[in-house]
C-alpha positions as CSV (number, residue, x, y, z in Angstrom):
1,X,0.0,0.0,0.0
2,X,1.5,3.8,-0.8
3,X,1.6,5.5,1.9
4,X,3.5,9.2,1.9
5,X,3.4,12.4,4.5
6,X,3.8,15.6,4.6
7,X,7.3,16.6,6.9
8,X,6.4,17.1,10.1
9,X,5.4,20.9,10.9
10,X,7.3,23.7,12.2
11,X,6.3,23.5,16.0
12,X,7.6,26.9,16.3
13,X,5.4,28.5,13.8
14,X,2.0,29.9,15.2
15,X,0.5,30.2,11.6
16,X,-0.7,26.7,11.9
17,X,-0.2,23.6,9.1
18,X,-2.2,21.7,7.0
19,X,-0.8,18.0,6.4
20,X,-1.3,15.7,4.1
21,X,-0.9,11.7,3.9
22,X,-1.8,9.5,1.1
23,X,-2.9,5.9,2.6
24,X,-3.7,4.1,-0.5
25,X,-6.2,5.5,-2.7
26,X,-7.4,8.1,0.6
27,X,-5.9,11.8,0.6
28,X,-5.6,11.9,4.6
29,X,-6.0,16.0,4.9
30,X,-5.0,17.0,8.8
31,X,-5.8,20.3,10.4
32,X,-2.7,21.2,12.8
33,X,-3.0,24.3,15.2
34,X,-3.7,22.3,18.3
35,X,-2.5,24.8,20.2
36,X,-4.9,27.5,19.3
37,X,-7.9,25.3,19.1
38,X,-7.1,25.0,15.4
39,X,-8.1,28.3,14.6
40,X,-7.7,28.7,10.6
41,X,-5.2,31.7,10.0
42,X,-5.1,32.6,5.9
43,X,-2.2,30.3,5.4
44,X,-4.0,27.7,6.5
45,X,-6.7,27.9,4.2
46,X,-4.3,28.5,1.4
47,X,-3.0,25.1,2.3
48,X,-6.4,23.6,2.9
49,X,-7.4,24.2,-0.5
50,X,-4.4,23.0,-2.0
51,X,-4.7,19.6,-0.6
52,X,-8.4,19.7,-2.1
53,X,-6.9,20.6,-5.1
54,X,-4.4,17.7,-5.1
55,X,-7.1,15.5,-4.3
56,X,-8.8,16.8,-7.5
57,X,-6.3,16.3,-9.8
58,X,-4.0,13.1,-9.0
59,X,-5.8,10.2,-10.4
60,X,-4.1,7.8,-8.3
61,X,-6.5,9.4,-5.0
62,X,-10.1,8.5,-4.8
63,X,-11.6,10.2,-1.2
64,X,-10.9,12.6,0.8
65,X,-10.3,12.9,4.5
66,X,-10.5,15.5,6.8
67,X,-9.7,15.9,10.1
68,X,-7.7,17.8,12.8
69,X,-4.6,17.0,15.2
70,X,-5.5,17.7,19.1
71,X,-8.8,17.8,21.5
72,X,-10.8,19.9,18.7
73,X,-12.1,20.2,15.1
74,X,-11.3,24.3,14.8
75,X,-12.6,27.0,16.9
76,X,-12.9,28.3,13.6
77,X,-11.0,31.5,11.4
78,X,-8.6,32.9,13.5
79,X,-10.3,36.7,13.4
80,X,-7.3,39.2,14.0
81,X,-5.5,37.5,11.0
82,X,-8.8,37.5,8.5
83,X,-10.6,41.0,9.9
84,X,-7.8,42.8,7.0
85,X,-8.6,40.5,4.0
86,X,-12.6,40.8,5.1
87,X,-12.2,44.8,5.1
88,X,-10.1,45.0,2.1
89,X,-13.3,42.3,0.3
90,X,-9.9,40.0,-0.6
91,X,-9.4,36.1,0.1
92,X,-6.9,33.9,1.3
93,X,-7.7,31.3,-1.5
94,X,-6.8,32.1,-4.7
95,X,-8.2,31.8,-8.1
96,X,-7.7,28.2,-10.1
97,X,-7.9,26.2,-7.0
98,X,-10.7,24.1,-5.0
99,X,-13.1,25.9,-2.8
100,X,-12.7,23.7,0.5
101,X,-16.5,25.4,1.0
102,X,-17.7,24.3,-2.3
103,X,-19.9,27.3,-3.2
104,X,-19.2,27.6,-6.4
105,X,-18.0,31.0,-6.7
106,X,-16.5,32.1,-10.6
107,X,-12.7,32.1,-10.4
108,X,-12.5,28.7,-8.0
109,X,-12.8,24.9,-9.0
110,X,-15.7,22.4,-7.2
111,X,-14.1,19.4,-6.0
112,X,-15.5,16.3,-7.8
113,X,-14.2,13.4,-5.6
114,X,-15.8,12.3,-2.3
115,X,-14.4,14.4,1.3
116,X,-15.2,12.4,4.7
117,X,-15.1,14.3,7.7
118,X,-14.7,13.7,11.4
119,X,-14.8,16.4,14.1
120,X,-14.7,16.5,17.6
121,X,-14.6,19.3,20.4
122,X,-15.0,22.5,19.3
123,X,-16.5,22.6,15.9
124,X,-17.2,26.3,15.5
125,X,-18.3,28.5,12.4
126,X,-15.8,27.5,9.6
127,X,-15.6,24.2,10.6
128,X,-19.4,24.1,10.5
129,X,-19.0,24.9,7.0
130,X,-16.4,22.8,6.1
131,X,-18.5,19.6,7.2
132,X,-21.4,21.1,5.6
133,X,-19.2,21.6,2.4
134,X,-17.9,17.7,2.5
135,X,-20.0,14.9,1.8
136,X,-19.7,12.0,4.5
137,X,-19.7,13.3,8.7
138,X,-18.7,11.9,11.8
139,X,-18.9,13.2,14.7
140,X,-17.8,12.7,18.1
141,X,-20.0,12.6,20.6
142,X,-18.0,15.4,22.8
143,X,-18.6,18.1,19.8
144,X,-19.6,21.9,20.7
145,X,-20.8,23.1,17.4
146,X,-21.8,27.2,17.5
147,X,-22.5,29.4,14.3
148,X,-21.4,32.3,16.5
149,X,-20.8,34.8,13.3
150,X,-23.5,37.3,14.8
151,X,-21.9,36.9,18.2
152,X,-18.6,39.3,16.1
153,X,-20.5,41.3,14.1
154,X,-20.4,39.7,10.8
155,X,-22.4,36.9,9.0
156,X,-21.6,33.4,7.9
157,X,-20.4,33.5,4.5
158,X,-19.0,29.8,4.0
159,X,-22.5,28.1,3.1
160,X,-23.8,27.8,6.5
161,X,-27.2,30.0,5.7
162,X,-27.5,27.8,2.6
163,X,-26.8,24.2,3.7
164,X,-28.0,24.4,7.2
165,X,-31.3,25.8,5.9
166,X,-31.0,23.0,3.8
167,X,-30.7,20.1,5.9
168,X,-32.3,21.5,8.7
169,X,-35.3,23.3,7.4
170,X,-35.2,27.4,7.6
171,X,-36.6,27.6,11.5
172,X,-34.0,24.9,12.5
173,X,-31.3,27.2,10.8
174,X,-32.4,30.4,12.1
175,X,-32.8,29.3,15.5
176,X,-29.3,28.3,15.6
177,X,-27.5,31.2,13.4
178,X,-29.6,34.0,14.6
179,X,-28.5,32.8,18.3
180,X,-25.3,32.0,17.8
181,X,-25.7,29.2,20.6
182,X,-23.6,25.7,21.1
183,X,-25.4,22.6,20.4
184,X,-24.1,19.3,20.6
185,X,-23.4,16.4,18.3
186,X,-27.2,15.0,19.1
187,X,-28.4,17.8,17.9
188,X,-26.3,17.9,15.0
189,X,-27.5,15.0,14.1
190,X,-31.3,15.5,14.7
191,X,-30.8,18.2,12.2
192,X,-28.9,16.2,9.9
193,X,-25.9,18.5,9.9
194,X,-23.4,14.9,10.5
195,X,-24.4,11.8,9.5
196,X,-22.6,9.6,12.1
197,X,-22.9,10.2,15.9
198,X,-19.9,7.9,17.7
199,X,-17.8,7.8,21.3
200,X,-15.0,10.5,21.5
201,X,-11.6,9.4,20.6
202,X,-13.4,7.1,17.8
203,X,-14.7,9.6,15.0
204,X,-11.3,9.4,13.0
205,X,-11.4,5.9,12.9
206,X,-15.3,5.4,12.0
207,X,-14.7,8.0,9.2
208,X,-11.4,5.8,7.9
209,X,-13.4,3.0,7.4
210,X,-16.1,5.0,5.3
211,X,-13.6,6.7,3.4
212,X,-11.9,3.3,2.6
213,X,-15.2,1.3,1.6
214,X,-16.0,4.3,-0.6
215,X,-12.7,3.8,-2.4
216,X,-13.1,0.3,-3.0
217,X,-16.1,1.2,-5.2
218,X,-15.7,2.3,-9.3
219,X,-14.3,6.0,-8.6
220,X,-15.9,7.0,-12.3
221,X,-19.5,6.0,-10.8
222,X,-18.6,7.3,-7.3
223,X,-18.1,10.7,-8.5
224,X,-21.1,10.6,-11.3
225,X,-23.5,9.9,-8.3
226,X,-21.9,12.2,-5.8
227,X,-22.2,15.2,-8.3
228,X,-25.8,14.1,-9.4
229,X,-26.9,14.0,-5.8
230,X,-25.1,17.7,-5.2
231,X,-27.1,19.0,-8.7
232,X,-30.5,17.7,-7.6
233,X,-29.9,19.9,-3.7
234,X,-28.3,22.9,-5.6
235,X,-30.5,23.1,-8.8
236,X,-33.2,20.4,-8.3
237,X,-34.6,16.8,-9.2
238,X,-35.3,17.6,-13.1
239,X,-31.8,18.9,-13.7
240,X,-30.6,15.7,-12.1
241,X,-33.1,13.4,-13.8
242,X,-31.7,15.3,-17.3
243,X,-28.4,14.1,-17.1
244,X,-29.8,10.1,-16.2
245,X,-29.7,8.5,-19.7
246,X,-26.5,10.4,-20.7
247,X,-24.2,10.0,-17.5
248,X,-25.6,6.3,-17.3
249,X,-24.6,5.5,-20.5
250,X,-21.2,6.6,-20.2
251,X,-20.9,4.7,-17.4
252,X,-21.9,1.8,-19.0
253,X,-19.3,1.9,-21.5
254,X,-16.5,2.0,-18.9
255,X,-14.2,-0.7,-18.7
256,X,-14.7,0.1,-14.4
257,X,-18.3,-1.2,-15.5
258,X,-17.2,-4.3,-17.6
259,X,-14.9,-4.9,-14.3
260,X,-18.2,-5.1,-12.5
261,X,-20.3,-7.2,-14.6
262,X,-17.3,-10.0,-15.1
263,X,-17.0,-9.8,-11.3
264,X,-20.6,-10.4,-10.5
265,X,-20.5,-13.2,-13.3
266,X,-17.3,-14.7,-11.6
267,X,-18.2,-14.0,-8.0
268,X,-15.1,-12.2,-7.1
269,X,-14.3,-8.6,-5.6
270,X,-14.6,-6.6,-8.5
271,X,-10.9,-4.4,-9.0
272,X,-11.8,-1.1,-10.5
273,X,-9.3,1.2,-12.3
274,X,-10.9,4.4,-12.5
275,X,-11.4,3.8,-16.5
């Protein structure tokens, strides 16, 4: 199995590190800040969306994982360092690479392939957002989650008024971002925010295993019905139904999808190849 890492981290820098690991086909993305709750400083987020972007684009990686070093997920963007970039309207993320927040603003790439997630502790604004951006939550069952935004003076501007209205229905959502109160990982789940509700010290693990059985699937399908399941939430059912017969059909003609049928035939494991 091909397993690489990042060099360990600075300790003495307090601008915080993004690592990356590739088990197998998984992209193992770490937030490390642990000693600043993981607050996200503009580096950071640079980094985080570079590792999306590697994801993205090496064909060898199939999922994602993200997760964070340390007691908590991230108490979210480190304020002092963004309040300049918010005042001047400019962003730590540049142009041509994945929004980690998947919002599809002109000038950044969506991310295609599948991002697991699994947070713990403090889970606070961004890292609200970033779950609600990924596909696949777990969550320990120690999490504080707040969408605290109005608590500073500014509004959530990473997809929390979109997806948690979303998931949640628009009371649910408003109850929480107009309050700016913690809730805990029942709750979370109640309102369908994480998918997965499991013991602390556990959700890393728990979301390994669903990042790993997702890779062992045909990565061409994977990512067709991931991104049909994201167009029928964004733009509805008929846009999704539209693309059916056409997205099927390529499918079909994939040698991932002869793989399948000769497995079934043979009863074997199938061994996709991503063709």
């Amino acid at each position: 199995m091909n397993t690489t890492a990042t060099p360990a981290p600075d300790p003495a820098s307090d601008e915080g590190h993004i690592t990356t690991e590739v088990r197998g086909y998984l992209l193992l993305i770490g937030i490390n800040r642990p000693a600043k709750r993981n607050g996200f400083t503009p580096v950071m987020l640079r980094a985080l969306a570079e590792a999306y972007t590697r994801l993205d684009d090496d064909p060898a990686l199939r999922v994602g994982l993200l997760w964070a070093q340390g007691d908590h997920f991230t108490a979210g963007l480190d304020l002092p360092a963004f309040a300049p970039l918010m005042q001047r309207g400019e962003y730590a993320v540049p142009h041509g690479l994945v929004d980690p927040l998947n919002l599809g603003d002109a000038g950044w790439r969506r991310r295609t392939k599948p991002m697991v997630v699994a947070v713990q502790g403090i889970t606070f604004t961004l890292g609200i957002e970033l779950m609600l951006a990924a596909d696949i939550v777990v969550a320990a069952d120690n999490c504080r989650f707040s969408q605290l935004e109005v608590k500073r003076g500014i509004m959530a501007t990473g997809g929390a008024t979109l997806r948690m209205a979303e998931r949640a229905g628009l009371g649910n959502a408003l109850l929480h971002l107009l309050t700016g109160d913690e809730f805990d990982s029942a709750e979370a789940l109640r309102l369908n925010f994480v998918q997965r509700v499991v013991p602390a010290g556990q959700a890393f693990d728990a979301a390994l295993r669903i990042a790993e059985t997702i890779a062992e699937q045909a990565p061409l399908a994977v990512i067709a019905t991931r991104l049909n399941a994201w167009k029928a939430v964004e733009q509805g059912p008929l846009a999704a139904v539209a693309e059916f017969d056409a997205t099927q059909q390529r499918l079909a003609n994939s040698a991932d999808a002869k793989e399948g049928v000769a497995s079934f035939r043979e009863k074997r494991a199938p061994v996709f190849k991503g063709r």
